[in-house]
C-alpha positions as protocol buffer text, in pm:
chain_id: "A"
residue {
  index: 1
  type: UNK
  ca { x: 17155 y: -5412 z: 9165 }
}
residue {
  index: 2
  type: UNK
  ca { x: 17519 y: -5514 z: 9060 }
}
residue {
  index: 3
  type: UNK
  ca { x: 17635 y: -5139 z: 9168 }
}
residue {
  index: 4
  type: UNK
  ca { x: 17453 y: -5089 z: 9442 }
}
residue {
  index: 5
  type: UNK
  ca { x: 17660 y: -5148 z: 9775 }
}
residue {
  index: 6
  type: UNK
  ca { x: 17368 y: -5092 z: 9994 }
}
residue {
  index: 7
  type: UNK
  ca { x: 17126 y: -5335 z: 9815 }
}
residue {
  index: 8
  type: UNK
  ca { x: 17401 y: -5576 z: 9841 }
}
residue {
  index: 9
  type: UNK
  ca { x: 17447 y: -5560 z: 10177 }
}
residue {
  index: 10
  type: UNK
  ca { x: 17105 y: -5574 z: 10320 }
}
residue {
  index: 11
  type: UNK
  ca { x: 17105 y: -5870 z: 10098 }
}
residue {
  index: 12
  type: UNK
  ca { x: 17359 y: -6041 z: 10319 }
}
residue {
  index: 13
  type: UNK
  ca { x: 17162 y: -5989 z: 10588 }
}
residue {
  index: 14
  type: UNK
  ca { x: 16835 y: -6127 z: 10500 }
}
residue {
  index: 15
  type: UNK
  ca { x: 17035 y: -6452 z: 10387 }
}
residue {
  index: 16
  type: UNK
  ca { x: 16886 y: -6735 z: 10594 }
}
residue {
  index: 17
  type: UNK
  ca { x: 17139 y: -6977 z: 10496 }
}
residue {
  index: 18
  type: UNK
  ca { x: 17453 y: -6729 z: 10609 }
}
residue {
  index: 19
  type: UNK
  ca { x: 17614 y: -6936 z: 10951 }
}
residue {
  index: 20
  type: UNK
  ca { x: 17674 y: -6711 z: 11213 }
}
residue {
  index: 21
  type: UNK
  ca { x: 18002 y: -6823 z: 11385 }
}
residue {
  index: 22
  type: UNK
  ca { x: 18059 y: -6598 z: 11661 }
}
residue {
  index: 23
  type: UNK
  ca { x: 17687 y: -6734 z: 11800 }
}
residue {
  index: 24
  type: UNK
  ca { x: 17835 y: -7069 z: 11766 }
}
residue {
  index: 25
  type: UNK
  ca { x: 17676 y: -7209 z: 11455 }
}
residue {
  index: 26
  type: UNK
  ca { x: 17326 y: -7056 z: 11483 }
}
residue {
  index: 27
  type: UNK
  ca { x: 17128 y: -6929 z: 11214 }
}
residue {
  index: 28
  type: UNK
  ca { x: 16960 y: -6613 z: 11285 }
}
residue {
  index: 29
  type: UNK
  ca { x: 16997 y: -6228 z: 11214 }
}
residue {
  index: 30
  type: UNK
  ca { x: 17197 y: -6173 z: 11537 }
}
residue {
  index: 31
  type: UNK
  ca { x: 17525 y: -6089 z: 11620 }
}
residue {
  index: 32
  type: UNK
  ca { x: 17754 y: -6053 z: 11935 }
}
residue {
  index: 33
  type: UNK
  ca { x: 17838 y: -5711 z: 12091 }
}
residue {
  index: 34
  type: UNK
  ca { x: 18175 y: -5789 z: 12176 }
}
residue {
  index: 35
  type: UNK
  ca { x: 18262 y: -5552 z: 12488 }
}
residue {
  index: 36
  type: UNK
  ca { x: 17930 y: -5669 z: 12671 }
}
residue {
  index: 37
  type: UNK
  ca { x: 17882 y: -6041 z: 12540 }
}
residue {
  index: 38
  type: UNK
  ca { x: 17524 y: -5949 z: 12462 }
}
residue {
  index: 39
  type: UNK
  ca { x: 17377 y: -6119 z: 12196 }
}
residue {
  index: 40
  type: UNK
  ca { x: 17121 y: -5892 z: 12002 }
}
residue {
  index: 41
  type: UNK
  ca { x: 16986 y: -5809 z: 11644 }
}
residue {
  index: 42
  type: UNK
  ca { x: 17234 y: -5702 z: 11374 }
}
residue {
  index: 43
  type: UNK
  ca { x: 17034 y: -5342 z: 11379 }
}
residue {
  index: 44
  type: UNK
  ca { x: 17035 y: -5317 z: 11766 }
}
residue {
  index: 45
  type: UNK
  ca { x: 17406 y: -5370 z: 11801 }
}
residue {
  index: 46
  type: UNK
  ca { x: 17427 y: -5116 z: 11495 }
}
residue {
  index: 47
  type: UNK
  ca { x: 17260 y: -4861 z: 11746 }
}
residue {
  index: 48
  type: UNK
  ca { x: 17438 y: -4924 z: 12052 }
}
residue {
  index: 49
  type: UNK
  ca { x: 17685 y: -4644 z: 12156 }
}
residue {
  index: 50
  type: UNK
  ca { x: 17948 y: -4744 z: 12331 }
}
């Protein structure tokens, strides 16, 4: 697990107790798609093309 970037990074994301500050504080896996303002799931912003 140690050398595996990947793992380690999904890992980050399924951290409950990680503070999201660009949503202000809140606690979820959501993130802000900066030119739009949307607020969506990590994955979904992942997918948007700009």
């Amino acid at each position: 697990r140690r050398g595996n970037d990947e793992i380690m990074a999904r890992g980050t994301f399924a951290n409950v107790r990680l503070v999201n500050k660009l949503l202000n504080g809140e606690v979820a896996p959501m993130t802000v798609h900066i030119p739009t303002g949307e607020k969506l799931y990590v994955f979904d912003a992942a997918m948007v093309i700009f």
